[in-house]
C-alpha atoms as a printed R data frame, in Angstrom:
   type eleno elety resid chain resno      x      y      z
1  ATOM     1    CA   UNK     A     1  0.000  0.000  0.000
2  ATOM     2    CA   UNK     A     2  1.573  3.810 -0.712
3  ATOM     3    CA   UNK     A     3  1.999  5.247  1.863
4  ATOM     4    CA   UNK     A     4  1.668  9.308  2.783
5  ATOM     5    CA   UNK     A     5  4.005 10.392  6.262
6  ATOM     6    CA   UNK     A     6  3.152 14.074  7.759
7  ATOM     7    CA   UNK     A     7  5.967 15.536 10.269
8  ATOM     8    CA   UNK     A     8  3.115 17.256 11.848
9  ATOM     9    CA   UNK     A     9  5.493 19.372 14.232
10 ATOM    10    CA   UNK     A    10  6.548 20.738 11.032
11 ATOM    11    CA   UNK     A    11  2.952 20.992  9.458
12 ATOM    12    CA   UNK     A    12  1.588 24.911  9.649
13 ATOM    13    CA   UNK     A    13 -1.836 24.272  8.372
14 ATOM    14    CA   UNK     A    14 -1.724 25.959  4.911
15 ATOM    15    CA   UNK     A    15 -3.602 22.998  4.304
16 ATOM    16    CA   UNK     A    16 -2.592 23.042  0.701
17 ATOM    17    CA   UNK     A    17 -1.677 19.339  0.516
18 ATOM    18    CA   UNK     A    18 -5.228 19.013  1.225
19 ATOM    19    CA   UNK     A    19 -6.928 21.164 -2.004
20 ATOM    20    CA   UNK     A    20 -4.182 19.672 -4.395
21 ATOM    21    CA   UNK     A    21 -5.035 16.112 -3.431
22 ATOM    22    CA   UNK     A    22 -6.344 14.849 -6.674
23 ATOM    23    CA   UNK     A    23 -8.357 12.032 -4.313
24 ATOM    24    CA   UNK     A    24 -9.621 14.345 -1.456
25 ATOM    25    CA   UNK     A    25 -9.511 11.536  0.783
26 ATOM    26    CA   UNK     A    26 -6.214 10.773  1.772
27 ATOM    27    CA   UNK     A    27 -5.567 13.837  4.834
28 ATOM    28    CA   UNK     A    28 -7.980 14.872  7.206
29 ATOM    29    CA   UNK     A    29 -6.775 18.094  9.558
30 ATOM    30    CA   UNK     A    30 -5.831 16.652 13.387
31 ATOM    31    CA   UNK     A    31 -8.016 17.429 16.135
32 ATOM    32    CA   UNK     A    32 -5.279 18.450 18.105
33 ATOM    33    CA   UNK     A    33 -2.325 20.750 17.905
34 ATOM    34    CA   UNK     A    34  1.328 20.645 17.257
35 ATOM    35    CA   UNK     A    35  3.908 22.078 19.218
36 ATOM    36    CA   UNK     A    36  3.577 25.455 17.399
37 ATOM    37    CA   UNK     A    37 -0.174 25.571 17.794
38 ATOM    38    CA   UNK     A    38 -1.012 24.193 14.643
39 ATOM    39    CA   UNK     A    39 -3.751 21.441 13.345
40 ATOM    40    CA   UNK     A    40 -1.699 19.685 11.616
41 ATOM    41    CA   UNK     A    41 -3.066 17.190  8.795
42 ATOM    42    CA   UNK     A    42 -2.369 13.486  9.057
43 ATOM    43    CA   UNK     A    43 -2.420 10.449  6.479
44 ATOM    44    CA   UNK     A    44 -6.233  8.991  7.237
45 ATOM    45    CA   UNK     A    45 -7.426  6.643  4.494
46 ATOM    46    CA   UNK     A    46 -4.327  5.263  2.562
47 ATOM    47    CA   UNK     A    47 -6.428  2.763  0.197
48 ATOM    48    CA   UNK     A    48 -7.396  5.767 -2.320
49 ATOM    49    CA   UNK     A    49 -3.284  6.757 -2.483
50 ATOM    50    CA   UNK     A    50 -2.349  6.902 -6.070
51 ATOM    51    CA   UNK     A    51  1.035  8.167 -4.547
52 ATOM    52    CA   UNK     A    52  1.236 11.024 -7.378
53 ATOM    53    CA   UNK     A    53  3.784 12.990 -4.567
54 ATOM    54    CA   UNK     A    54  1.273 16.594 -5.299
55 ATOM    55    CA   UNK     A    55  1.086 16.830 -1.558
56 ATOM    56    CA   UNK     A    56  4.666 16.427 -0.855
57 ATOM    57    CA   UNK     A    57  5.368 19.413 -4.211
58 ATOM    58    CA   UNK     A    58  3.124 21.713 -2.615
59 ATOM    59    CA   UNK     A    59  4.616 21.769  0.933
60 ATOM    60    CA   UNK     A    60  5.860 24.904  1.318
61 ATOM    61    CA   UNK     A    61  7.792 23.233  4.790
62 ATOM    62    CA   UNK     A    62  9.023 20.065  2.997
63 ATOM    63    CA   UNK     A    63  6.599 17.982  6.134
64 ATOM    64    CA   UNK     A    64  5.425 15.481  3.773
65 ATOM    65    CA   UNK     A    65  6.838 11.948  2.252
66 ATOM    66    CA   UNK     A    66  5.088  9.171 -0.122
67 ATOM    67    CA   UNK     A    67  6.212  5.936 -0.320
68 ATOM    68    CA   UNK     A    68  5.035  4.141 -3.170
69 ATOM    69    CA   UNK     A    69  4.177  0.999 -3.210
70 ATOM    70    CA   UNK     A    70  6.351 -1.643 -5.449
């Protein structure tokens, strides 16, 4: 399975990973915050991952990896 990984002390909640996601399914925002007061996203439902990497291009703080799946 591909797999999505959020540093969410590093996440700032532009959220942009989020609106570029061509599956809208894959992060959800956390319910609680980060270290720097953020609501960090998180990788929720993985079975949709089509591991294109957009969510990893857009982050403007470099908090996101894919793993695709071999």
């Amino acid at each position: 399975m591909n797999r999505v990984t959020v540093d969410r002390e590093m996440c700032k909640e532009c959220e942009y990973c989020m609106q570029f996601c061509p599956k809208k399914t894959i992060l959800k925002k956390s319910e609680t915050v980060n270290k720097m007061g953020y609501y960090a996203v998180h990788a929720a439902d993985m079975t949709d991952c089509i591991a294109c990497g957009i969510c990893a291009n857009v982050c403007p703080e470099g908090a996101i990896t894919v793993e695709k799946d071999v």
